[in-house]
N, C-alpha and C positions, 0 to 999 in steps of 0.2 A: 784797167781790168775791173777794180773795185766799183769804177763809177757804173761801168756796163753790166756789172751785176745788179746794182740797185735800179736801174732805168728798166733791168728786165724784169726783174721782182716785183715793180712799181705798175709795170705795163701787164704781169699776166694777172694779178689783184686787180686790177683797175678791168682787166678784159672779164675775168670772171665773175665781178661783180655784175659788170653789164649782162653777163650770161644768166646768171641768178635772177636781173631783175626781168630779164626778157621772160624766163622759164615761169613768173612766178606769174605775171602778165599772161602769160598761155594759159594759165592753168583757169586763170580769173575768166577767159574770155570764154574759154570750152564750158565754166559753169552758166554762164551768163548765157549761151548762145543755148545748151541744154535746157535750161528753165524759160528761155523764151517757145522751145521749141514743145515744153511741157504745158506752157501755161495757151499757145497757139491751137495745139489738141483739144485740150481742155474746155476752150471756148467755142470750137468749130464740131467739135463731138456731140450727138445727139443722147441726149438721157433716155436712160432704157428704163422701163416703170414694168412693173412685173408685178403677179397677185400671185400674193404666198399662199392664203386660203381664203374663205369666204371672209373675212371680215378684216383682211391683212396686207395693205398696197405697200409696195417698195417702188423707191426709183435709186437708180445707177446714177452715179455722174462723176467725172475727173474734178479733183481738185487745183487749183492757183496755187502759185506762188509768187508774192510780193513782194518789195522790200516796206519799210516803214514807211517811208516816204511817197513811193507811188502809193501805198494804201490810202495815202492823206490825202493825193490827190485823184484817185478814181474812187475811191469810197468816202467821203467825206461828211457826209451827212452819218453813213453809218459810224464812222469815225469820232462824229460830237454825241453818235447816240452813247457808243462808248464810254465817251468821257464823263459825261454824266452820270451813270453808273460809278465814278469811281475809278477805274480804268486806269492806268497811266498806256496809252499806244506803244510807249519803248520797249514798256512787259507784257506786253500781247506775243503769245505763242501762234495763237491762230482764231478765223473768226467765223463764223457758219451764219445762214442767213438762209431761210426757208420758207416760201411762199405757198399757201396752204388754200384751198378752196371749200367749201363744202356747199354740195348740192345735197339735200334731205328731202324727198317724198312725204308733205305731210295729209295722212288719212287718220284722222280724228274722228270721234264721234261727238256730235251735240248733246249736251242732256240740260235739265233742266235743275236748277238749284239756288237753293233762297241764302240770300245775303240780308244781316242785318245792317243798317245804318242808321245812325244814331236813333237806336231801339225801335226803329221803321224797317220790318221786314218787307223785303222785292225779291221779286220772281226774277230771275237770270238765267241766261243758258250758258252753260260752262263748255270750252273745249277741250280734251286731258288725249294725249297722247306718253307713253311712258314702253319705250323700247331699250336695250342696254343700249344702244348706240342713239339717241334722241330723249331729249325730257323735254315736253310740250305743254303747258297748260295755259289757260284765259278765257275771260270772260266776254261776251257780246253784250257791248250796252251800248243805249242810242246809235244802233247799228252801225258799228266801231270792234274791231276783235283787237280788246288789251289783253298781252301775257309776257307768258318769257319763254323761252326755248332754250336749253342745253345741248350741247353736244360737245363730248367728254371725248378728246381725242391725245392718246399719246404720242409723239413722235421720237422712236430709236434711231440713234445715229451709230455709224460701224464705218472709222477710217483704216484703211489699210494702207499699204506701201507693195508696188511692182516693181520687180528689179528687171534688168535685161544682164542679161554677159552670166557667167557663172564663176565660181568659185572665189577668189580674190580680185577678180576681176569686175563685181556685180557695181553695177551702180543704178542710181533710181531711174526710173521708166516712169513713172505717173503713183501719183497720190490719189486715190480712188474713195470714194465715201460712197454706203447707200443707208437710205434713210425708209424709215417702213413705218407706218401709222396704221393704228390699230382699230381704227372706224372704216366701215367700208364707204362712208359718206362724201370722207374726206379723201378728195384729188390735191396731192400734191405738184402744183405748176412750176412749182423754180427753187435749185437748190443752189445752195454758194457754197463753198468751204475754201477758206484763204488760210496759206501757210505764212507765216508772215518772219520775212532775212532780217 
C-alpha cells in the first residue's frame, strides 16, 4: 500500500509538472502568435498623415515589436548605427527611425551688392530668401548660384498603447505613434518605431 502511494504521489507531480509545463508553453505561444499578429497589422496598415494647421503635418502609423535578436537581423545597419552611438542593443527599450522629405518653393529676389576681396571691391548679385520655415541666401558668380539654405524643422513623437477586451481582462491591441513636424515643407515619407522583447 506504501509502495502505491509513493508511485501515485510520484505520477500526479510528475503529471502536474507536465501540466505546468504545457500551460506555460500556451501562454508563450498566444503572446508570440498576438505580436506576430500585431507586428502583420502593423506592416500591412496604411499611415494616415493628417494637417493639424497651416504649418503642422502628422502621420499615423502602428508600431513593431521585436525581439533583440530579430532586430539584429532585420535592422542591422540601424543596429551598428546604434552601437556606435554607445548603445548596448540588450538595453535598447525601443527604436524610432523617420524618413523626412522636404520640398521648398524657392522665390527669391536678385539684388545687387559689392563684396570685397583682398581690398578689390566686385559687383555681385546676391539671392536672400528668409521665411520662418526656409533661410535662403548666395551669391551668383561666374554664373554659378553659391549659398546655403535652412530649413529648421522639428519633429514630435507621441506613443500610445490600444487595448481590446475591458476591465481585467484588457490586453494590448496595437502600439500606435504619430509623429507631427512643424514645417509645412516638410513631408514625412516613413515612420518606424520598434519595441524591442
Amino acid at each position: 500500500m506504501n509502495r502505491l502511494n509513493k508511485t501515485l504521489l510520484i505520477t500526479v507531480l510528475l503529471l502536474g509538472g507536465i501540466l505546468w509545463l504545457q500551460h506555460r508553453r500556451t501562454i508563450r505561444l498566444t503572446e508570440e502568435r498576438d505580436r506576430f499578429r500585431m507586428n502583420n497589422t502593423a506592416l500591412l496598415s496604411d499611415v494616415k498623415r493628417m494637417r493639424i494647421d497651416s504649418a503642422t503635418m502628422a502621420v499615423d502609423a502602428k508600431a513593431l515589436k521585436l525581439t533583440i535578436d530579430e532586430y539584429k537581423e532585420f535592422r542591422a545597419e540601424d543596429a551598428e548605427t546604434i552601437r556606435r552611438l554607445g548603445v548596448k542593443i540588450r538595453n535598447l527599450e525601443a527604436a524610432a527611425r523617420h524618413e523626412v522629405e522636404v520640398k521648398a518653393p524657392i522665390d527669391a529676389a536678385i539684388r545687387d551688392t559689392l563684396i570685397v576681396r583682398d581690398t578689390i571691391p566686385l559687383l555681385r548679385q546676391k539671392v536672400e530668401m528668409v521665411t520662418p520655415h526656409i533661410h535662403f541666401s548666395g551669391l551668383i558668380e561666374e554664373n554659378r548660384l553659391k549659398g546655403d539654405i535652412k530649413i529648421p524643422v522639428t519633429l514630435n513623437q507621441a506613443v500610445w498603447v490600444e487595448y481590446k477586451g475591458w476591465w481585467f481582462w484588457k490586453r494590448v491591441k496595437a502600439i500606435r505613434q504619430a509623429i507631427s513636424s512643424n514645417n509645412p515643407h516638410v513631408e514625412i515619407r516613413y515612420s518606424e518605431y520598434i519595441r524591442i522583447r
